[in-house]
C-alpha positions in Angstrom: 6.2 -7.6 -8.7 7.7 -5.8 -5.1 4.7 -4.8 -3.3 5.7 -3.2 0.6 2.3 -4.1 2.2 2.2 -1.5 5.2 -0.6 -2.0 8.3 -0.2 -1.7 11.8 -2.4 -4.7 12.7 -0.1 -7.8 12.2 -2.8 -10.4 11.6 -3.8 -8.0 8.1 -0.3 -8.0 7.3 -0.2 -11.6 7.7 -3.3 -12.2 5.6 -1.9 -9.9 3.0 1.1 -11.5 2.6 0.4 -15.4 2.9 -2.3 -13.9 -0.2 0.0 -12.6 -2.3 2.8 -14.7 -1.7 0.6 -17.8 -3.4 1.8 -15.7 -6.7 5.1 -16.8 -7.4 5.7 -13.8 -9.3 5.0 -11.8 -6.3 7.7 -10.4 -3.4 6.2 -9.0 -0.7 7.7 -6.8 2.1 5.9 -5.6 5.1 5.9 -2.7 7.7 4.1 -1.8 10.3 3.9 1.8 10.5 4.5 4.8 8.2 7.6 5.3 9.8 9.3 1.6 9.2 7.5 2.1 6.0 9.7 5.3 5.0 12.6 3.4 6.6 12.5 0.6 3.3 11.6 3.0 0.9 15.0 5.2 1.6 17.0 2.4 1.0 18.0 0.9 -2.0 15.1 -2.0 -2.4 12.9 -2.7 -4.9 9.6 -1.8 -4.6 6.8 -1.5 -8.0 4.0 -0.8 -5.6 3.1 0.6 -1.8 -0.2 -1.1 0.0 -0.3 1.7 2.4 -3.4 1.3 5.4 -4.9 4.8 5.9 -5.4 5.0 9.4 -2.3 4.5 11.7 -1.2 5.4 15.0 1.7 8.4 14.8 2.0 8.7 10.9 -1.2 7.8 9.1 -1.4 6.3 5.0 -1.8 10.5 3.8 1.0 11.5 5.9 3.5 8.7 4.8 2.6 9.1 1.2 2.9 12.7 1.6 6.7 12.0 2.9 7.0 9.3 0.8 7.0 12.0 -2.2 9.7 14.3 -1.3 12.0 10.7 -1.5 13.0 11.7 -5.4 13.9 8.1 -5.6 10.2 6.8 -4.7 8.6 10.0 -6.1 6.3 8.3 -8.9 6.0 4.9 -6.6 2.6 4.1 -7.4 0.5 3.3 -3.9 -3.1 1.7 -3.3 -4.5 2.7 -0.3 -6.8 -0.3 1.6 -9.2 1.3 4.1 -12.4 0.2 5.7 -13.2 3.8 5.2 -15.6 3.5 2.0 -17.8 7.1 2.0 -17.3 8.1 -1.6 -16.2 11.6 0.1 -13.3 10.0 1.9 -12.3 8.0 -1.6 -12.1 10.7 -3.8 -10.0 12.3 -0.9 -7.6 9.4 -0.9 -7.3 9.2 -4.8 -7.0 13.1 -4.9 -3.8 12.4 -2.3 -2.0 10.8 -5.3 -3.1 7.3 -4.8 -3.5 5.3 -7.9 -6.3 3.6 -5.7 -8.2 2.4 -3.3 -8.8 -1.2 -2.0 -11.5 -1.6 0.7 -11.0 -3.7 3.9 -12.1 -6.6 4.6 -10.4 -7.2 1.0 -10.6 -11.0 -0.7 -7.5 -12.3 -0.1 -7.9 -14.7 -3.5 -7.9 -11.7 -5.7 -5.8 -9.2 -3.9 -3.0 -9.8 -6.2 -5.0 -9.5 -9.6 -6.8 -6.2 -8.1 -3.3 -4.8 -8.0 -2.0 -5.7 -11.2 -5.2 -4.3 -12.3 -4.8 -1.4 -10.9 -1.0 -1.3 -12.0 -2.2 -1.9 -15.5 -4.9 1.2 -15.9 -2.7 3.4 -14.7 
């Protein structure tokens, strides 16, 4: 599984991927921003699934997703937003965005990968 993590705080980014990389069937790729984020998804790599933070400085998780579905290529990538943000207003807001989830900060970093294959596997 490709996952492209995307936060701008470095030490989540770190967690996140020093988590899911104990999965040997996992690759994971980071950015940190919506922009750098847009940057790997318009090139040719492999990515199964986008961990997109919601709140951002310049482009924000809604606004790269938004972009990230007029890429025809990445059009039907599935993303999980993860969000401290937890009012059940704001997550049927985030899943009515396109987002095949949500996955709340501070997230367990022992079960971070089987919530997103979980996630990948109801969908």
């Amino acid at each position: 599984m490709h996952v492209l993590h995307v936060d701008d705080e470095s030490d989540i980014r770190e967690v996140a991927a020093l988590a899911l990389e104990m999965d040997p069937d996992v690759n994971v790729r980071s950015a940190a921003s919506g922009g750098e984020a847009l940057g790997v998804l318009e090139s040719n790599t492999q990515i199964d699934v986008i961990l997109l933070d919601v709140m951002m400085p310049e482009l924000d998780g809604p606004g790269t997703l938004e972009r990230l579905r007029t890429i025809p290529a990445r059009a039907d990538t599935p993303v999980i937003f993860m969000t401290a943000r937890a009012q059940s207003h704001e997550l049927e807001r985030f899943l009515g965005l396109g987002a095949l989830a949500v996955i709340l900060k501070p997230f367990d970093p022992m079960t971070l990968g089987q919530q997103i294959r979980d996630h990948l596997a109801s969908a």
